[in-house]
C-alpha positions as CSV (number, residue, x, y, z in Angstrom):
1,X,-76.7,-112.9,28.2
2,X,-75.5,-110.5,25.3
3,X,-72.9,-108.4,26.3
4,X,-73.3,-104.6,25.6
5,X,-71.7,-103.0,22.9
6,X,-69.3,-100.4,23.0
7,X,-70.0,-97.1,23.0
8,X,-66.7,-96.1,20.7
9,X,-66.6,-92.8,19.3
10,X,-68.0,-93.3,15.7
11,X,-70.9,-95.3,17.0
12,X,-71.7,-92.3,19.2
13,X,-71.7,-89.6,16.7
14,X,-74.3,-91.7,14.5
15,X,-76.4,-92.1,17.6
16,X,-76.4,-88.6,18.2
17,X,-76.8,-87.8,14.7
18,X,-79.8,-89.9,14.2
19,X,-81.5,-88.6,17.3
20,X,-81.5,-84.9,16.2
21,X,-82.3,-86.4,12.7
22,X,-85.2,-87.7,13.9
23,X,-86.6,-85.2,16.6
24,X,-86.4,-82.4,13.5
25,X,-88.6,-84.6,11.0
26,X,-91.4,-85.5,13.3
27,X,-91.8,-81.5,14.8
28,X,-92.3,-80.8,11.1
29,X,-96.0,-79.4,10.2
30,X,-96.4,-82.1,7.2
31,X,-94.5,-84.8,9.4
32,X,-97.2,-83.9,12.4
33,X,-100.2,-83.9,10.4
34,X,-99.7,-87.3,8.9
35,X,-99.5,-88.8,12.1
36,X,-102.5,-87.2,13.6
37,X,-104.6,-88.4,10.8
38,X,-103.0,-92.4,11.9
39,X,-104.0,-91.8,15.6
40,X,-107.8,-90.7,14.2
41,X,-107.9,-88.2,17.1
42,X,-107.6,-90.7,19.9
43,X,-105.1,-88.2,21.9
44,X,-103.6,-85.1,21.2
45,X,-100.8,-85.6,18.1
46,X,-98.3,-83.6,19.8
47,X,-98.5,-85.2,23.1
48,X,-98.4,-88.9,21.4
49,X,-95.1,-88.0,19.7
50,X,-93.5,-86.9,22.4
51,X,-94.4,-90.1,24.1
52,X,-93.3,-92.3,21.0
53,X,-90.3,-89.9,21.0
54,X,-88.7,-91.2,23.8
55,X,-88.9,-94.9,23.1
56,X,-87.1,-94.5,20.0
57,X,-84.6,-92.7,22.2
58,X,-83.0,-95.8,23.7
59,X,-78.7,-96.4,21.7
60,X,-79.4,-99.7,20.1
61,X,-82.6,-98.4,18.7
62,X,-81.1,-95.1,17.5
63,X,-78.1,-96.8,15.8
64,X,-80.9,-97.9,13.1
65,X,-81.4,-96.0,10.0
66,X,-83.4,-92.9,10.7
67,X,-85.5,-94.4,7.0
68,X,-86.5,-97.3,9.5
69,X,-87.4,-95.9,12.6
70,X,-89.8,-93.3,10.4
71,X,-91.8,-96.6,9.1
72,X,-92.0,-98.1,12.6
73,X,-93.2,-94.9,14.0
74,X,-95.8,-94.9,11.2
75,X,-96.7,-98.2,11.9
76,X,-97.4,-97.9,15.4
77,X,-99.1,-94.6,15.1
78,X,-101.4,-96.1,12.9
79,X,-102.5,-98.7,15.4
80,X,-102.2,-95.9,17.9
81,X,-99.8,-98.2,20.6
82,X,-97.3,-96.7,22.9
83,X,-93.9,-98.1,23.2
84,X,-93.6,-96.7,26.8
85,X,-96.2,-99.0,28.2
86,X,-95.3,-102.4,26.9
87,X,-97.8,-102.1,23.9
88,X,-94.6,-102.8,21.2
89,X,-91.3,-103.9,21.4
90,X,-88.7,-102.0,19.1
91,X,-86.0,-104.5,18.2
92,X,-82.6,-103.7,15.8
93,X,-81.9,-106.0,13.1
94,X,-79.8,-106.1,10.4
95,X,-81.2,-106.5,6.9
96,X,-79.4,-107.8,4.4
97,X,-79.0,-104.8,1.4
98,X,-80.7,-102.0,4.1
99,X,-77.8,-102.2,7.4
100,X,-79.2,-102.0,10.6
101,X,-83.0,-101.3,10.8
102,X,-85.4,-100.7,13.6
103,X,-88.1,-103.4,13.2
104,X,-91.0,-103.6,15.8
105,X,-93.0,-106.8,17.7
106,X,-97.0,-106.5,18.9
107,X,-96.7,-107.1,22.8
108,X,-99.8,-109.0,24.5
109,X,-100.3,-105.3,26.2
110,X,-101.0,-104.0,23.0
111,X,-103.0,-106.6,21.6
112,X,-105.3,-106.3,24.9
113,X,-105.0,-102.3,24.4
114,X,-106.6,-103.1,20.9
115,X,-108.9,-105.7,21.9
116,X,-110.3,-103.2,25.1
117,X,-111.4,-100.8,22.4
118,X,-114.4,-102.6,21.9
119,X,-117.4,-100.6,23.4
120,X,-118.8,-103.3,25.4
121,X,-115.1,-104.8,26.8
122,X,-114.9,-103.7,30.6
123,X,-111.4,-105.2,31.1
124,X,-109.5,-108.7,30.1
125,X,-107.2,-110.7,32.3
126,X,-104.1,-112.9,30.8
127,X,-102.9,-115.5,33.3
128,X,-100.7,-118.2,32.6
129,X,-101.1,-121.6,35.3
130,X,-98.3,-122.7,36.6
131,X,-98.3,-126.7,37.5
132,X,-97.6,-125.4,41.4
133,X,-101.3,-123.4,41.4
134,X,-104.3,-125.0,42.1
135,X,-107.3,-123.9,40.0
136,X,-111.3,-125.5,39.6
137,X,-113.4,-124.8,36.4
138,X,-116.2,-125.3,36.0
139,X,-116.3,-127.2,32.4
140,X,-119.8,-127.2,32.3
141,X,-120.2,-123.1,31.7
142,X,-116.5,-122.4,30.9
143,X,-115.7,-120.5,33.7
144,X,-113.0,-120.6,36.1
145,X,-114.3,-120.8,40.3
146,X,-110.6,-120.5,41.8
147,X,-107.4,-119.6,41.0
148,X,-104.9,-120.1,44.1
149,X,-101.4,-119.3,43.0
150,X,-98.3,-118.1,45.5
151,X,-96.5,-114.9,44.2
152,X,-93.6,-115.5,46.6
153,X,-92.8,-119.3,45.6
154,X,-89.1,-118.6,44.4
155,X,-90.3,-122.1,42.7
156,X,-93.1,-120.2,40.6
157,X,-91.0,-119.2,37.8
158,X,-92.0,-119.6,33.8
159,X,-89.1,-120.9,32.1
160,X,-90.0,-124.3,30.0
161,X,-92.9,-126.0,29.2
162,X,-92.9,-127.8,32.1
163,X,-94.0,-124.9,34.3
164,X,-96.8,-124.8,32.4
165,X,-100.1,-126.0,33.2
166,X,-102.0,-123.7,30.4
167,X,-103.4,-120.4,30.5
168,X,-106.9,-118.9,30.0
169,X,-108.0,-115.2,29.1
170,X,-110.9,-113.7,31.3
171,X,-112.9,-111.6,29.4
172,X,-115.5,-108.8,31.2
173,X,-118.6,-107.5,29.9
174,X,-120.4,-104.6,30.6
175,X,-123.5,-106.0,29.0
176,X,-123.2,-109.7,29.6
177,X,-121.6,-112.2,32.1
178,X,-117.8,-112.7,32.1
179,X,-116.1,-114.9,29.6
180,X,-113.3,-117.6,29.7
181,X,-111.4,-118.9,26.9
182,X,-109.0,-121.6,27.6
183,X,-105.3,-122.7,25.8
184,X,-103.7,-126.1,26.4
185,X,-99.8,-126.5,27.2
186,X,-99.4,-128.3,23.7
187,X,-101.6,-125.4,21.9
188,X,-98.5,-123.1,23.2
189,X,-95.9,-125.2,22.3
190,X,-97.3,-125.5,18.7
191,X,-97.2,-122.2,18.7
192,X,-93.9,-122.0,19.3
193,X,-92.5,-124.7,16.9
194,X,-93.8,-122.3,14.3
195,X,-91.4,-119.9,14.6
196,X,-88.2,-119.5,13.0
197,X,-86.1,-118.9,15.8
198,X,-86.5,-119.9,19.5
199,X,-84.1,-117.2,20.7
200,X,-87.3,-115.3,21.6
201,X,-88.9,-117.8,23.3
202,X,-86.0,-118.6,25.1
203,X,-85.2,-114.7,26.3
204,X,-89.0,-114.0,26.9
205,X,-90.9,-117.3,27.5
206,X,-93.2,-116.1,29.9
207,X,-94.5,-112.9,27.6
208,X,-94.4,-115.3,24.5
209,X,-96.7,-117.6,26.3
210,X,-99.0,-115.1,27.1
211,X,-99.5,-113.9,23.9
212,X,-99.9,-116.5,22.3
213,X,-103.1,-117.0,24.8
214,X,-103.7,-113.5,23.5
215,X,-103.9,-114.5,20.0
216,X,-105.6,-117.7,20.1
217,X,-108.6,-115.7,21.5
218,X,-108.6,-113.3,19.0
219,X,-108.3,-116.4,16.1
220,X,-111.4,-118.0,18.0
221,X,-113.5,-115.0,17.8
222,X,-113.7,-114.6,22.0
223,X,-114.7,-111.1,21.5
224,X,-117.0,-109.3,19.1
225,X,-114.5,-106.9,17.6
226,X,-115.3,-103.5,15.8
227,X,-114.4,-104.2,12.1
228,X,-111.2,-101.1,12.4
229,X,-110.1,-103.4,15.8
230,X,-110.2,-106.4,13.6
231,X,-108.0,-104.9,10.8
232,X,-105.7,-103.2,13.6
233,X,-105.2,-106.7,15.8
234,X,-104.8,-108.1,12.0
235,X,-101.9,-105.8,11.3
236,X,-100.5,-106.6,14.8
237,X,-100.6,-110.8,14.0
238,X,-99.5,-109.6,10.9
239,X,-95.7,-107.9,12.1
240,X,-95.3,-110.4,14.7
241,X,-95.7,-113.1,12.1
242,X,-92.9,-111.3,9.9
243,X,-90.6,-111.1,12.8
244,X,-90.6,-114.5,14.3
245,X,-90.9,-115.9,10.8
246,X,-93.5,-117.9,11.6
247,X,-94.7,-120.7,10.0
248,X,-97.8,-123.0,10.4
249,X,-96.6,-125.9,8.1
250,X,-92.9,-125.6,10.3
251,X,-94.8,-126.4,13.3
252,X,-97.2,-129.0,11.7
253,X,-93.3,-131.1,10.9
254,X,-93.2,-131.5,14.7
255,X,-96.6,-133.3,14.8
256,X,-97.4,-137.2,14.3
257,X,-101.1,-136.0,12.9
258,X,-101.9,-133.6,10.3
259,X,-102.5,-130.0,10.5
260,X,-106.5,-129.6,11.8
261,X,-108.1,-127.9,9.1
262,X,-109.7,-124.2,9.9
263,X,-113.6,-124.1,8.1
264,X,-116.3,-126.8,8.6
265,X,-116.0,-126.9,4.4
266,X,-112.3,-128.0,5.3
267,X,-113.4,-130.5,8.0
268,X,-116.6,-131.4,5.5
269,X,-114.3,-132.7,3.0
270,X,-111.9,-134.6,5.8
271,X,-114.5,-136.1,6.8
272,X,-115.9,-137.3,3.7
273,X,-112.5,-139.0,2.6
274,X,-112.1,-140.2,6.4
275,X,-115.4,-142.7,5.8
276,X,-113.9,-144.0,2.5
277,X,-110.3,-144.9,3.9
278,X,-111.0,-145.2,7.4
279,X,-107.7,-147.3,8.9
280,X,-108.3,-150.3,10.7
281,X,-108.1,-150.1,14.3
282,X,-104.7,-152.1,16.3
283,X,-106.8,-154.3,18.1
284,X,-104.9,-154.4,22.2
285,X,-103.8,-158.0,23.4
286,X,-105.6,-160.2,24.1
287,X,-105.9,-161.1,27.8
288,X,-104.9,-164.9,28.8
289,X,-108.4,-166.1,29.9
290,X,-110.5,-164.9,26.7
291,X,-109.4,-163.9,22.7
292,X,-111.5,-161.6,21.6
293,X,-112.4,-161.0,17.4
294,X,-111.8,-157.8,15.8
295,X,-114.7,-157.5,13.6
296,X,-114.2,-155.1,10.5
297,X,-115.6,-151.6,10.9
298,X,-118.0,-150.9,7.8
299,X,-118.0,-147.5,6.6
300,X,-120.9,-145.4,7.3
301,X,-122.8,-142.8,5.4
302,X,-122.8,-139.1,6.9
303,X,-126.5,-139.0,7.3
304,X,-127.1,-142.7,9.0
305,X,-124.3,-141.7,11.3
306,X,-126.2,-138.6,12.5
307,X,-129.3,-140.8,13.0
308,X,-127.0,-143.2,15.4
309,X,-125.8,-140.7,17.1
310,X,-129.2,-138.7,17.7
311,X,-131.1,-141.8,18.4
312,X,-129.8,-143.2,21.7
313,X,-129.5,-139.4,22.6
314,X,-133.5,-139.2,21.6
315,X,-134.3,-141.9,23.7
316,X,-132.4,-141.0,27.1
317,X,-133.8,-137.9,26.6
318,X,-137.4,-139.3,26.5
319,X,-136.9,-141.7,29.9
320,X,-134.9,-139.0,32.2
321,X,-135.9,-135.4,30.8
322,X,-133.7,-132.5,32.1
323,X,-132.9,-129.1,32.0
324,X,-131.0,-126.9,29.4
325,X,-128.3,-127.8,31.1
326,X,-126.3,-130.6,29.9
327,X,-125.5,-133.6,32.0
328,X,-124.4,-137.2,31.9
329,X,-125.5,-140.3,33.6
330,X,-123.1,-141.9,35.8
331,X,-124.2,-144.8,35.6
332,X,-124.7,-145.4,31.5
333,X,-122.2,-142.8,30.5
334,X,-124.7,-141.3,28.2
335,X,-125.0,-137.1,27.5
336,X,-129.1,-136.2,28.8
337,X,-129.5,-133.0,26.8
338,X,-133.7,-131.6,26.0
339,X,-134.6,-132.2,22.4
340,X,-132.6,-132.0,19.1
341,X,-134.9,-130.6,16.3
342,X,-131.4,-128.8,15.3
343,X,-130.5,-132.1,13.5
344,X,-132.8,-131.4,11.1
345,X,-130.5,-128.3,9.7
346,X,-133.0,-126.0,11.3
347,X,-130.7,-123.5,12.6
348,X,-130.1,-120.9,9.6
349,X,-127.7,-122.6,7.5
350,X,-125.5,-124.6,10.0
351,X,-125.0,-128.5,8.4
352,X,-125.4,-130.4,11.3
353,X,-124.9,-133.6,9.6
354,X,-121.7,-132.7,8.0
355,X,-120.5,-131.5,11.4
356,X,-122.0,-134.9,12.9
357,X,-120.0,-137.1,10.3
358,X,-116.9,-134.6,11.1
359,X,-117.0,-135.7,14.6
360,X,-117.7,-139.6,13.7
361,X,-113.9,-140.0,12.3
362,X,-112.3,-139.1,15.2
363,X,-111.0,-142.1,16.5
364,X,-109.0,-140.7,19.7
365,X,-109.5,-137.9,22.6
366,X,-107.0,-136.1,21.2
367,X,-108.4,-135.6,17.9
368,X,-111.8,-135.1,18.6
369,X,-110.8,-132.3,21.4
370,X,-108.9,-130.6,18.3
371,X,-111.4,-130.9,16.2
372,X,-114.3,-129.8,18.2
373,X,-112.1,-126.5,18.9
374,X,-112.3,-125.8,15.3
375,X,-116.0,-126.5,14.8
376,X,-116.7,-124.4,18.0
377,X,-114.8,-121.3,16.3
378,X,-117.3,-122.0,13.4
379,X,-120.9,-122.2,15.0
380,X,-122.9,-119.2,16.7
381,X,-122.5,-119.4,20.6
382,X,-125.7,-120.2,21.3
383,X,-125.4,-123.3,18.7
384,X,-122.1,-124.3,21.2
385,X,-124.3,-126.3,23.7
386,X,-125.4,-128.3,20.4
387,X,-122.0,-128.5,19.4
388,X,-120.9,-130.1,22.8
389,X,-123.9,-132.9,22.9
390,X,-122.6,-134.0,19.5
391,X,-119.2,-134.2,20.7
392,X,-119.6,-136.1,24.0
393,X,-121.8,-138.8,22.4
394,X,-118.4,-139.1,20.7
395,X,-115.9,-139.2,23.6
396,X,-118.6,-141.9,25.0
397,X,-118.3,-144.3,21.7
398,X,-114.6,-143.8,21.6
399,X,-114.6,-144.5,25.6
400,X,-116.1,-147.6,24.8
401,X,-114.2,-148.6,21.7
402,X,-111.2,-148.5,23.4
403,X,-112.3,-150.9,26.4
């Protein structure tokens, strides 16, 4: 743990200095009326300072140049956060050519705060699993059905990865059912990798872990945001980027495979050049009693894939009808949804056979789970249920494939 520094007599006066400095500029009329125009009349100006006032009243914070703490109080004003309730963290660092500067961090209680501004937002739950809980989802509709955890396990502690099971972010509605959006372990550890330093992660693993839950909502479009939320959460991603330094193409040097593109356009064109140099599969070892021949895998044409796929779909479709509700047979393996008419590119715009040959090159779990994550970011909700049909007609062929 860092040690404290000393309080010697010079590095008093410039902390007492900077606090009176800094009280006088913000009571000033000019200095008051900027910063009620930032909060837009969410709380009275006066009040808000006074509360901003006393974060920025802390030594190590004060020690920065009185130039700094000005911008970071204009920054957070303008996102209207409070220091005092966990919303930012205010951090000193020294900048090379400026001395010691006050620099500031989004906190996942701020980027909730933002994201609960949104009219129809009741309230939203972060919670991190820890490998000792026991929890059931139901993966059918998304939702979790139980959550046990034990608050008084001395053993339930968030320090590495390995506590971690994953995390989720409960979302409820005043004008809809409850949402879930779920993060994998390795999702948070990319997220991690992309940062400059760990010493953050290390200090604050369990807050970093639930922000980045946080954040991967708000990238995947969980909410319906109002479009001054979006540009404020933006701002927030924004800092938090510029102090961890992060880094998407630092992160992607820790990973085997390469980074999974963001737009359907992206994954169109991965796709396309997938079919044309698709590798040949490492066929396993043959077992003693039987050799079995690789056969070469022809590449296949986006729109005659989408035909294979929808066809034995079609037809267990027409023998065992069913609900809305997807389901698969035991026995066969094979997804049962209604009908597909949306294959026909029936559903305003959406290219379901370019999504269909996206899902085709996936040759493992792994890569068809990140890749449907994408697409699901990229269709309408109520196109998701298509979505998923697609992609378990995948799992099943690469299921077999690998038998």
């Amino acid at each position: 743990m860092e040690r404290e520094k000393e309080m010697t007599p010079e590095r008093h006066a410039i902390i007492v200095a900077n606090k009176q400095q800094l009280r006088n500029i913000t009571h000033q009329e000019n200095a008051l009326a900027s910063f009620e125009s930032a909060i837009a009349g969410r709380m009275d100006v006066r009040e808000y300072m006074q509360k901003l006032l006393i974060a920025f009243q802390r030594d190590d914070i004060a020690e920065t140049t009185v130039e700094s703490q000005l911008k970071c109080m204009r920054d957070i004003a303008a996102l209207c956060l409070m220091p005092t309730q966990g919303h930012v963290a205010l951090i000193p660092r020294a900048l090379k050519g400026q001395g010691l500067c006050c620099t500031w961090m989004p906190q996942w209680q701020g980027m909730i705060a933002l994201m609960m501004r949104s009219p129809n937002v009741r309230d939203i739950r972060v919670v991190l699993v820890h490998k000792l809980d026991k929890i059931e989802i139901d993966s059918m509709r998304d939702l979790v059905i139980s959550h046990t955890k034990d608050h008084f396990n001395p053993k339930r502690v968030f320090n590495t990865m390995g506590d971690v099971t994953g995390g989720y972010l409960h979302v409820m509605f005043t004008d809809r059912e409850d949402r879930f959006h779920f993060v994998h372990p390795e999702a948070i550890q990319k997220a991690r990798k992309c940062a400059n330093t760990d010493a953050i992660w290390r200090q604050w693993f369990e807050r970093m872990c639930l922000k980045t839950i946080v954040r991967d909502a708000y990238s995947r479009k969980v909410i319906e945001l109002d479009p001054l939320v979006t540009e404020a959460l933006q701002a927030a991603v924004a800092q938090e980027d510029l102090v961890h330094g992060n880094d998407p193409m630092r992160g992607a040097k820790h990973e085997n495979s390469s980074i999974v593109p963001t737009t359907v356009a992206h994954l169109t064109a991965m796709s396309q050049k997938a079919i044309e140099h698709k590798p040949a599969k490492v066929a396993a070892p043959p077992k003693e009693e039987a050799q079995l021949e690789t056969l070469p895998v022809e590449p296949k044409d986006p729109v005659q894939v989408a035909e294979e796929i929808s066809e034995p779909i079609a037809q267990a479709d027409s023998e065992a009808p069913v609900e809305p509700v997807r389901e698969v047979d035991d026995n066969t393996g094979e997804v049962l949804p209604d009908d597909l008419p949306w294959l026909e590119n029936s559903s305003e715009g959406t290219d379901w056979e370019a999504i269909t040959a996206t899902l085709m090159v996936t040759t493992t779990k792994r890569q068809l789970t990140d890749v449907f994550n994408v697409l699901k970011n990229e269709v309408r909700d109520d196109e998701v249920p298509k979505l998923q049909v697609l992609a378990r007609s995948r799992l099943n062929m690469i299921e077999r494939e690998g038998e």
